[in-house]
Biopython code that builds the backbone (N, CA, C, O; Angstrom):
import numpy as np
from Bio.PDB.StructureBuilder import StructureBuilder

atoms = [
    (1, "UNK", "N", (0.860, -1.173, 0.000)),
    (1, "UNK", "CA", (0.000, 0.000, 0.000)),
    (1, "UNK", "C", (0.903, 1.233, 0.000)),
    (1, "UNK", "O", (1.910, 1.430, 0.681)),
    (2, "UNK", "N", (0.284, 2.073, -0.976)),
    (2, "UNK", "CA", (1.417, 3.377, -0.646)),
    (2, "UNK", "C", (0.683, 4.437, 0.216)),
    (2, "UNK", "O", (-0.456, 4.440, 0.684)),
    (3, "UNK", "N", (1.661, 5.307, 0.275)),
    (3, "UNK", "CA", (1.487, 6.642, 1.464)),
    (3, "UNK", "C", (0.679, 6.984, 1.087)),
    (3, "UNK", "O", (0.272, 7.589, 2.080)),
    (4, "UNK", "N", (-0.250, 7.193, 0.150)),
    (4, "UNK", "CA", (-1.390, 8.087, -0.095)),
    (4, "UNK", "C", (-2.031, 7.575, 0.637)),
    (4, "UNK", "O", (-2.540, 8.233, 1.544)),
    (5, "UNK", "N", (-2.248, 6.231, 0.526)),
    (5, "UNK", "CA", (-3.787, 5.676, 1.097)),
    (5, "UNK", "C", (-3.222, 5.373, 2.578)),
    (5, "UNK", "O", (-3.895, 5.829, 3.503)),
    (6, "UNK", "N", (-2.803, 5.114, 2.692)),
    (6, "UNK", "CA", (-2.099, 5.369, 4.471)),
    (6, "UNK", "C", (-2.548, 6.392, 5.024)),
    (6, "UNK", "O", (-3.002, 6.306, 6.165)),
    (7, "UNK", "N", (-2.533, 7.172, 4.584)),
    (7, "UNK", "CA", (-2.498, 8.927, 5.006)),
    (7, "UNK", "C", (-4.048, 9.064, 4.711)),
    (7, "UNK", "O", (-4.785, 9.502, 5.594)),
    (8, "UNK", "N", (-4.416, 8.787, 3.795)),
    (8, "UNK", "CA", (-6.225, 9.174, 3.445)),
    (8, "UNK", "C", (-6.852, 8.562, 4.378)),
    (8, "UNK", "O", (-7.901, 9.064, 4.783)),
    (9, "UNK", "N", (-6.147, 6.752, 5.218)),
    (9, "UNK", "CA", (-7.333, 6.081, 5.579)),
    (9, "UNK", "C", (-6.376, 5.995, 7.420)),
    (9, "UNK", "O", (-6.499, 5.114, 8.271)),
    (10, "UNK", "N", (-5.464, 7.311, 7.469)),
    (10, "UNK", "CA", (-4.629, 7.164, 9.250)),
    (10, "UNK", "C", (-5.344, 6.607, 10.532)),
    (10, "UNK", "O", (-4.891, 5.834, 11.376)),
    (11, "UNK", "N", (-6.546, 7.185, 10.462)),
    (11, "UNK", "CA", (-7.451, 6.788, 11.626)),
    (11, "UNK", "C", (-7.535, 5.026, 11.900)),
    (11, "UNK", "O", (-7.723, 4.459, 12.977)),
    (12, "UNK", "N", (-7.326, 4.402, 10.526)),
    (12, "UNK", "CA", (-7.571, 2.765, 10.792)),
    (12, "UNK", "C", (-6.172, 2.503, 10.985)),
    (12, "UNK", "O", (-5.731, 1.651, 11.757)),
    (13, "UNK", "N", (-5.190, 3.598, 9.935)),
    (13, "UNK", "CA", (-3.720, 2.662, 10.209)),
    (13, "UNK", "C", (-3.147, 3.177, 11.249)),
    (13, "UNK", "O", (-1.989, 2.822, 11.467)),
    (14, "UNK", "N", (-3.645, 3.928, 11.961)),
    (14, "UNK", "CA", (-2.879, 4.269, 13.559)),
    (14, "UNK", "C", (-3.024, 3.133, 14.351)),
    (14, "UNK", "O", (-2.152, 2.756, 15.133)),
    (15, "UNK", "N", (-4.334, 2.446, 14.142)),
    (15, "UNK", "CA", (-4.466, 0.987, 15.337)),
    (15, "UNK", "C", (-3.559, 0.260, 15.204)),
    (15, "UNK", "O", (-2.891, -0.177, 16.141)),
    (16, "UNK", "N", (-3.353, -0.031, 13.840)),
    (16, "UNK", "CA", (-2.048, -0.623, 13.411)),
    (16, "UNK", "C", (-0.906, -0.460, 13.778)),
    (16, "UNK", "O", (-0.224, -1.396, 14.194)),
    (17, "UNK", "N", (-0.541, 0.581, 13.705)),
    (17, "UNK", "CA", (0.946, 1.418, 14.148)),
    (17, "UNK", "C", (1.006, 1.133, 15.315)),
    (17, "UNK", "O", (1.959, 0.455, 15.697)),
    (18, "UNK", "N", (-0.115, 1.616, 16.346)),
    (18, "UNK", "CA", (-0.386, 1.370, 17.797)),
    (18, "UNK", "C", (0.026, -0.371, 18.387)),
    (18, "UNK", "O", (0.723, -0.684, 19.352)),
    (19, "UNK", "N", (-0.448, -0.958, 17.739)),
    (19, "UNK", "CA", (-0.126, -2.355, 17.468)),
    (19, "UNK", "C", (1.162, -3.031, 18.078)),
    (19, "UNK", "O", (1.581, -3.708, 19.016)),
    (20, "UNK", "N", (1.587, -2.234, 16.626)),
    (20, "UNK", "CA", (3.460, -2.371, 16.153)),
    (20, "UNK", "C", (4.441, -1.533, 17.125)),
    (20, "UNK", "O", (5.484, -2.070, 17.499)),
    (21, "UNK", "N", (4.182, -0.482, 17.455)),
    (21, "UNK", "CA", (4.939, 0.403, 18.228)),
    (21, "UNK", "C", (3.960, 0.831, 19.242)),
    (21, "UNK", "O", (3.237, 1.799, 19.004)),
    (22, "UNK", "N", (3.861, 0.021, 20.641)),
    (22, "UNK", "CA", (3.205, 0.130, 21.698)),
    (22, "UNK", "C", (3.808, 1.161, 22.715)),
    (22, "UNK", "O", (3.080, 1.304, 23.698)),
    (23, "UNK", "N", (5.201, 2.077, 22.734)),
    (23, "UNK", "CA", (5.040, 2.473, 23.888)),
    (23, "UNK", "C", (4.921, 3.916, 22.808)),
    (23, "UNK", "O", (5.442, 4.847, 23.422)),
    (24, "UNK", "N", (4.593, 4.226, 21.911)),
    (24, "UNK", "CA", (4.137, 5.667, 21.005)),
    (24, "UNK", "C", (2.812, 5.961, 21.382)),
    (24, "UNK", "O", (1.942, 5.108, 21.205)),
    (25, "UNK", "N", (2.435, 7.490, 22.076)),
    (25, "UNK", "CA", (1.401, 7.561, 22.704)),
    (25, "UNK", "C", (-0.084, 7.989, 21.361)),
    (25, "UNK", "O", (0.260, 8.111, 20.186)),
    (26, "UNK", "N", (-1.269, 8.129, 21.654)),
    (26, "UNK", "CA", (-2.330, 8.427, 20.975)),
    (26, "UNK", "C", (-1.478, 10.052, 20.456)),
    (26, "UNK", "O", (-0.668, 9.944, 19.536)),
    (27, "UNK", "N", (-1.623, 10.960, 20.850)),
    (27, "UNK", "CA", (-0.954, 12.088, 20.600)),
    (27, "UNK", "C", (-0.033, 12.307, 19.887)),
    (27, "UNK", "O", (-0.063, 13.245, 19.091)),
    (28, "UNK", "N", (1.409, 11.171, 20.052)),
    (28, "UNK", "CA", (1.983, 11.529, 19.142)),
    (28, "UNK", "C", (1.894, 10.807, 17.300)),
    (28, "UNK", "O", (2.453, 10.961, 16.214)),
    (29, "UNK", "N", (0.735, 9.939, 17.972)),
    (29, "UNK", "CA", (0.522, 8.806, 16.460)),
    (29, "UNK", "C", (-0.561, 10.308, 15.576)),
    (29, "UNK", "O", (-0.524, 10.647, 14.393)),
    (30, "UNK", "N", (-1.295, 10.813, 16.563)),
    (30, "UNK", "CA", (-2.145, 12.113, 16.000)),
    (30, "UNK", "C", (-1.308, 12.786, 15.197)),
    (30, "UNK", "O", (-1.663, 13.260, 14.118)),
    (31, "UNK", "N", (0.221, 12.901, 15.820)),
    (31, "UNK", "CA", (0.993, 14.075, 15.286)),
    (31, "UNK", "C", (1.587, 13.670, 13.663)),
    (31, "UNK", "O", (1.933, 14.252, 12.635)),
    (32, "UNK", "N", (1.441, 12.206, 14.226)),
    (32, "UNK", "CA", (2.322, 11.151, 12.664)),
    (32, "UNK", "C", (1.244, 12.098, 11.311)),
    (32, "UNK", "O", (1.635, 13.135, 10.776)),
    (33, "UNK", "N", (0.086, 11.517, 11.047)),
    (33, "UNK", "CA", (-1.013, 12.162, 10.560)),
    (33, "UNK", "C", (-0.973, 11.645, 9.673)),
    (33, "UNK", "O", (-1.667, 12.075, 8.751)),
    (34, "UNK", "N", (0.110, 10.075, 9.392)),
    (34, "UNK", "CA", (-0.212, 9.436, 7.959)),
    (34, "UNK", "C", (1.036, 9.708, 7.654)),
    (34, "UNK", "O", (1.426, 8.808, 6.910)),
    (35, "UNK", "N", (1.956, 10.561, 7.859)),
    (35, "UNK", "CA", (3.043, 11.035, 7.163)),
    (35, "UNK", "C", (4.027, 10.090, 7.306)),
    (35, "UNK", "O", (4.376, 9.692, 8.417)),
    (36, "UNK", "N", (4.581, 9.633, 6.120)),
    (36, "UNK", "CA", (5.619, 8.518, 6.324)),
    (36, "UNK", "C", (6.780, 9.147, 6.915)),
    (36, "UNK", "O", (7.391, 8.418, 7.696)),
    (37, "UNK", "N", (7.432, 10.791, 6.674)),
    (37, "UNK", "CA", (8.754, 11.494, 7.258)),
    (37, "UNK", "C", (8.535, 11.398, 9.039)),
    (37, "UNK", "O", (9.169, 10.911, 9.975)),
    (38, "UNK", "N", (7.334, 12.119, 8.877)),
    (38, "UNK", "CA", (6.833, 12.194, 10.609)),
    (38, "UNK", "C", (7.054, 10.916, 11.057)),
    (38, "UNK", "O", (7.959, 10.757, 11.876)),
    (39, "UNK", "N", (6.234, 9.712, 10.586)),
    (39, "UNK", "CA", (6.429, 8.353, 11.404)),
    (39, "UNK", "C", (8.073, 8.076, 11.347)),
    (39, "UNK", "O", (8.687, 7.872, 12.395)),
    (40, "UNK", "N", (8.636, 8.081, 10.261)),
    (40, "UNK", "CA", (10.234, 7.617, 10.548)),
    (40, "UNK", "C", (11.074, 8.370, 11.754)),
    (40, "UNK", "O", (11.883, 7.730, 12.427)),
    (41, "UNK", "N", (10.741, 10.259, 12.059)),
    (41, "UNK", "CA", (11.145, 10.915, 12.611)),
    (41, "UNK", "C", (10.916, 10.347, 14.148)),
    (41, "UNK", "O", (11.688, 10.298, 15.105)),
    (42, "UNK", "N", (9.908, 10.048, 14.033)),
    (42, "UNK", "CA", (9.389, 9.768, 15.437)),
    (42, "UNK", "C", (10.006, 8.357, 16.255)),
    (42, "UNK", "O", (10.498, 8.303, 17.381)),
    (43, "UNK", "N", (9.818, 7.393, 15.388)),
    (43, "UNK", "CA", (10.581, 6.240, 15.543)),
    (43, "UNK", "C", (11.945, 6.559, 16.105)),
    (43, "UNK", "O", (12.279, 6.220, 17.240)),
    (44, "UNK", "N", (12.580, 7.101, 15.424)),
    (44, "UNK", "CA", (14.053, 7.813, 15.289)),
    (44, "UNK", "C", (14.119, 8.448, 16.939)),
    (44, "UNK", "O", (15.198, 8.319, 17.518)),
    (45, "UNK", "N", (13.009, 9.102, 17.653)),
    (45, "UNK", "CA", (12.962, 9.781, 18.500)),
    (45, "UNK", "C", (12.657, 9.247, 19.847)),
    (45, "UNK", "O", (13.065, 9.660, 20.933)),
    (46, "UNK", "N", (11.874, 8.265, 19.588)),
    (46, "UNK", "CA", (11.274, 7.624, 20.479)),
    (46, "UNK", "C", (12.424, 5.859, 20.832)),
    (46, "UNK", "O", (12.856, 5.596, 21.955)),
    (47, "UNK", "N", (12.594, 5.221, 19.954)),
    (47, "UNK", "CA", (13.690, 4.347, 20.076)),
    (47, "UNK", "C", (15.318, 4.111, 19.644)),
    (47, "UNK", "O", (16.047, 3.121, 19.698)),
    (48, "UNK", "N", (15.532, 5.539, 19.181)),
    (48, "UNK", "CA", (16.767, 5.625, 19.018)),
    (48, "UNK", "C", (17.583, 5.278, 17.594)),
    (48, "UNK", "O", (18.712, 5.224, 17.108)),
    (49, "UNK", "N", (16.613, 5.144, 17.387)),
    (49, "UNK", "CA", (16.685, 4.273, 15.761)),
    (49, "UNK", "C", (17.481, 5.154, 14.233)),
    (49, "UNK", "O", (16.973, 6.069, 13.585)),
    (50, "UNK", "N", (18.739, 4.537, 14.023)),
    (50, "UNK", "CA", (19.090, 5.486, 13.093)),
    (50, "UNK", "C", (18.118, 6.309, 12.040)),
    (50, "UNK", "O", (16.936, 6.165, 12.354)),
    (51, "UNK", "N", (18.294, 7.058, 10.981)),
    (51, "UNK", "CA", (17.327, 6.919, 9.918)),
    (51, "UNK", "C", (16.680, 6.121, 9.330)),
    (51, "UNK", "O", (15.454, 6.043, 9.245)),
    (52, "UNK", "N", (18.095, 4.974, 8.539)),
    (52, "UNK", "CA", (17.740, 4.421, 7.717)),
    (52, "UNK", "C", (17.368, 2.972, 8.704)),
    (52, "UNK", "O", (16.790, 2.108, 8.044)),
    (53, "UNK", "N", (17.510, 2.769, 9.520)),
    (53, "UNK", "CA", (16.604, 1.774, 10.126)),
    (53, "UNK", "C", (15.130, 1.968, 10.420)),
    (53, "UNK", "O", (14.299, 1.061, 10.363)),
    (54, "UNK", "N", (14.836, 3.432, 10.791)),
    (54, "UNK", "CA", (13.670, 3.796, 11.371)),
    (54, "UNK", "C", (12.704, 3.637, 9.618)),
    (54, "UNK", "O", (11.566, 3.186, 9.484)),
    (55, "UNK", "N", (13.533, 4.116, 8.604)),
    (55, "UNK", "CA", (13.251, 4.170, 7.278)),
    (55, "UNK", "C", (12.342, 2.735, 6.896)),
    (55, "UNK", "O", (11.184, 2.534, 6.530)),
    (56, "UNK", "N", (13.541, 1.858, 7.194)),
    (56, "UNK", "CA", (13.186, 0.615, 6.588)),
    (56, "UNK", "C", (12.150, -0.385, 7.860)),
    (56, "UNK", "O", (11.553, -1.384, 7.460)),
    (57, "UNK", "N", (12.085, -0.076, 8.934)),
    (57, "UNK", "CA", (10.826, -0.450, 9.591)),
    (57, "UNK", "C", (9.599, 0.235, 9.269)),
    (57, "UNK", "O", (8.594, -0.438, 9.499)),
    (58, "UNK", "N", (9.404, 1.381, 8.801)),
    (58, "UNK", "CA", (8.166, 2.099, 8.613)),
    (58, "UNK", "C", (7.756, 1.624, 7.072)),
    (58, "UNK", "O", (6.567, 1.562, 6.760)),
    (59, "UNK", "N", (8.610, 1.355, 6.307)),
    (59, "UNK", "CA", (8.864, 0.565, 4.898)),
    (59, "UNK", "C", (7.837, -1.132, 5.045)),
    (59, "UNK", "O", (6.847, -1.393, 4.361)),
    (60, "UNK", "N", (8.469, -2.068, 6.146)),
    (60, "UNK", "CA", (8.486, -3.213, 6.591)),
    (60, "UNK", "C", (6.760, -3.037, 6.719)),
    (60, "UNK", "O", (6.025, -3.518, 5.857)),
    (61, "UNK", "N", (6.371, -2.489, 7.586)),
    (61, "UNK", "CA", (5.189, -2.043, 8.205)),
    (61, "UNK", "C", (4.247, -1.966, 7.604)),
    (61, "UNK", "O", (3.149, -2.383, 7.974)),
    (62, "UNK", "N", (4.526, -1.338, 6.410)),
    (62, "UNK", "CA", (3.356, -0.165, 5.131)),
    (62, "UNK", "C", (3.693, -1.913, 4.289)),
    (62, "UNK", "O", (2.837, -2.163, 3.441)),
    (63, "UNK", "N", (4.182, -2.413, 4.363)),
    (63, "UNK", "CA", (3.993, -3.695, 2.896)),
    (63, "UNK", "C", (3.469, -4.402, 3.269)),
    (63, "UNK", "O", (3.058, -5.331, 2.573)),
    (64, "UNK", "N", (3.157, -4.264, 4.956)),
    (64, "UNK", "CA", (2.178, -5.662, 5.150)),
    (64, "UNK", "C", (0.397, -5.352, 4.888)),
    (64, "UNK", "O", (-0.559, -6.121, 4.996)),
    (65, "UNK", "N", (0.451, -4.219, 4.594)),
    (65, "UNK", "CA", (-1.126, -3.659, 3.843)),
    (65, "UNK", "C", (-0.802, -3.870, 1.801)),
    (65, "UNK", "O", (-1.689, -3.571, 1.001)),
]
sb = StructureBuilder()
sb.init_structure("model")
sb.init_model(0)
sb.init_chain("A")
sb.init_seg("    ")
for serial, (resi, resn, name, xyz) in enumerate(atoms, 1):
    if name == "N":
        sb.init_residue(resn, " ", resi, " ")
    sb.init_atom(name, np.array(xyz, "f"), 0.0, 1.0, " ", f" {name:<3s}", serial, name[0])
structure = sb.get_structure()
């Protein structure tokens, strides 16, 4: 699935995300908003995660739709 429809349909793929990355609060998944930069940034912020790791988990994530 690509970012468009991620982003058009966030409200269902936040449960998802929520899911996958359990200690990311409601607020800051609000802040994601669908955005694939925001979700990598955040990852990056929240577990320490280089770029291109945070890159290729948010990558990993979006292919299982």
């Amino acid at each position: 699935m690509n970012w468009d429809q991620i982003s058009g349909r966030w409200t269902e793929f936040k449960g998802k995300a929520r899911e996958m990355w359990g200690d990311i609060t409601d607020d800051e998944w609000d802040r994601v908003a669908g955005k694939r930069d925001q979700m990598v940034g955040l990852l990056q912020k929240k577990y320490g995660d280089s770029k291109e790791d945070a890159e290729r988990k948010v990558d990993d994530w979006a292919k299982k739709f």
